[in-house]
C-alpha positions as a Markdown table, in Angstrom:
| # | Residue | x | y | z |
|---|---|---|---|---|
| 1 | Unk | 15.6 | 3.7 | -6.6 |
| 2 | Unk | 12.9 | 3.7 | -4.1 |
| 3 | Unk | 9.9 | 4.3 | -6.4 |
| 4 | Unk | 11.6 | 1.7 | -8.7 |
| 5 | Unk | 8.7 | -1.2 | -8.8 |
| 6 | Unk | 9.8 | -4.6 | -7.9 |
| 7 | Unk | 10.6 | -7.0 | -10.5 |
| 8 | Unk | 9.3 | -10.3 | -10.9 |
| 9 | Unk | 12.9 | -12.0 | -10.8 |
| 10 | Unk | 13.7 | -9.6 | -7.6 |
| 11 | Unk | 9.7 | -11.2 | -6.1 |
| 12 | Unk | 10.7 | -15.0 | -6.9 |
| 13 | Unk | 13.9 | -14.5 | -5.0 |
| 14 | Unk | 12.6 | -12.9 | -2.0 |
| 15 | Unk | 10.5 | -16.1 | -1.6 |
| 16 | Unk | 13.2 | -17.8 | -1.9 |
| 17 | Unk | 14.6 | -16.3 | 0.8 |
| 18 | Unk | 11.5 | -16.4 | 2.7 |
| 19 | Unk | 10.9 | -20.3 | 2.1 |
| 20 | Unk | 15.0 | -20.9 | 2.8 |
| 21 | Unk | 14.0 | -19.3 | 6.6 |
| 22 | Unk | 11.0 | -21.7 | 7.0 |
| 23 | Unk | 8.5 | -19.3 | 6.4 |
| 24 | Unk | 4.8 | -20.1 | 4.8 |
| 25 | Unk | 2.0 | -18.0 | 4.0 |
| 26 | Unk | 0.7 | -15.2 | 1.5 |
| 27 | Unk | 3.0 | -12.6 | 0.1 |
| 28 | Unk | 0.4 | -9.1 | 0.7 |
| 29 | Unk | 2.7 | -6.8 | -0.6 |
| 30 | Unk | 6.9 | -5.8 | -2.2 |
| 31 | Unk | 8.0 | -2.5 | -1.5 |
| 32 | Unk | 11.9 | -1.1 | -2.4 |
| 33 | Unk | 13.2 | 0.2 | 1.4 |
| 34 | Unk | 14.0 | 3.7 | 0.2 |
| 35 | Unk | 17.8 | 4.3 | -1.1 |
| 36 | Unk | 18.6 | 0.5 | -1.6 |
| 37 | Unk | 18.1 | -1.8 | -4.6 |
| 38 | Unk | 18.8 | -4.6 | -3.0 |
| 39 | Unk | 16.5 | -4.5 | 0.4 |
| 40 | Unk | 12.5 | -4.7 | 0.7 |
| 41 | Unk | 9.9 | -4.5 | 2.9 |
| 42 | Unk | 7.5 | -7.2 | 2.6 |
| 43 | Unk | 4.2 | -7.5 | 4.0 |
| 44 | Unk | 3.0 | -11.8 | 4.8 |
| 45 | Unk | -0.1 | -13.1 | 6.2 |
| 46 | Unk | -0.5 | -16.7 | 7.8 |
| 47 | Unk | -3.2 | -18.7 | 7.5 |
| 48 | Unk | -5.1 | -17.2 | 10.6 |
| 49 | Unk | -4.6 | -13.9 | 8.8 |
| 50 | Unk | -2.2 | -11.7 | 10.8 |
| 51 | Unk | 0.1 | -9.6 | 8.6 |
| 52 | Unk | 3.4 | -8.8 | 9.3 |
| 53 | Unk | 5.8 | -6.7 | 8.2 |
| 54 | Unk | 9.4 | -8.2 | 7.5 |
| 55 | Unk | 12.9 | -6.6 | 6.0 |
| 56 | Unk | 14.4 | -8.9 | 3.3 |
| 57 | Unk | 17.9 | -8.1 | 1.9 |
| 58 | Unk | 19.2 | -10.1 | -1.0 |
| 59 | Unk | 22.3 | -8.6 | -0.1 |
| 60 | Unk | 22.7 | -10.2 | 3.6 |
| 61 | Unk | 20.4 | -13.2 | 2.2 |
| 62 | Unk | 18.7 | -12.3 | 5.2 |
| 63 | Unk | 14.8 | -11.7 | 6.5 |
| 64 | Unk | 14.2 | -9.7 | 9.1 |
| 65 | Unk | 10.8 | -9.5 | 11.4 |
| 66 | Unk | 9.9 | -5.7 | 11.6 |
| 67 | Unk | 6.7 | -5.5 | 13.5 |
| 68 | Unk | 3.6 | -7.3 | 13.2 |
| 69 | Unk | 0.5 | -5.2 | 11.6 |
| 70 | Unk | -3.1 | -4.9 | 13.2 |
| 71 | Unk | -5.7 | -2.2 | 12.4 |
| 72 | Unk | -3.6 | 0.7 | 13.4 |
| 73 | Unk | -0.7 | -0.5 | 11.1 |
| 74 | Unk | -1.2 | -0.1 | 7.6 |
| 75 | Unk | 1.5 | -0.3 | 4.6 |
| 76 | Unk | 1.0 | 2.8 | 2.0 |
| 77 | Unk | 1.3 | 2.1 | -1.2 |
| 78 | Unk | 1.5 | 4.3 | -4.0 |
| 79 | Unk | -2.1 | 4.8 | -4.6 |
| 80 | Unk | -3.1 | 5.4 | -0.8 |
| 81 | Unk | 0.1 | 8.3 | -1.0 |
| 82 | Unk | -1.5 | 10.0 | -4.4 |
| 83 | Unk | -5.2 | 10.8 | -2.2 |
């Protein structure tokens, strides 16, 4: 499930979700959270550029603050796990 890519339709409702909580900014990055289908991580920027990492679940209709990123923090992706 976890290597799944995101759908579109699973992206436009995490914004939803996002936008219901008040939150604005860029969307970085989706990512599954391993062994769930219905849970991501999601990685935001605001408009003075600090990422953060947040937990959305479409099935608590929930987001969830994780940790905010600086230099140290990075979010792998697939490509950065195949080097």
């Amino acid at each position: 499930m976890a290597d799944k890519e995101v759908t579109q339709i699973e992206m436009m409702k995490i914004i939803g979700l996002f936008r219901k909580e008040g939150f604005t900014g860029e969307y970085d990055s989706f990512q599954r959270v391993s062994g769930t289908d219905r849970e991501f991580f999601v990685v935001m920027s605001n408009e003075q550029g600090i990422k953060a990492l947040f937990r959305a679940s479409l099935m608590l209709n929930a987001v969830e603050l994780q940790h905010v990123l600086d230099d140290k923090h990075t979010f792998v992706t697939k490509d950065a796990d195949a080097s």
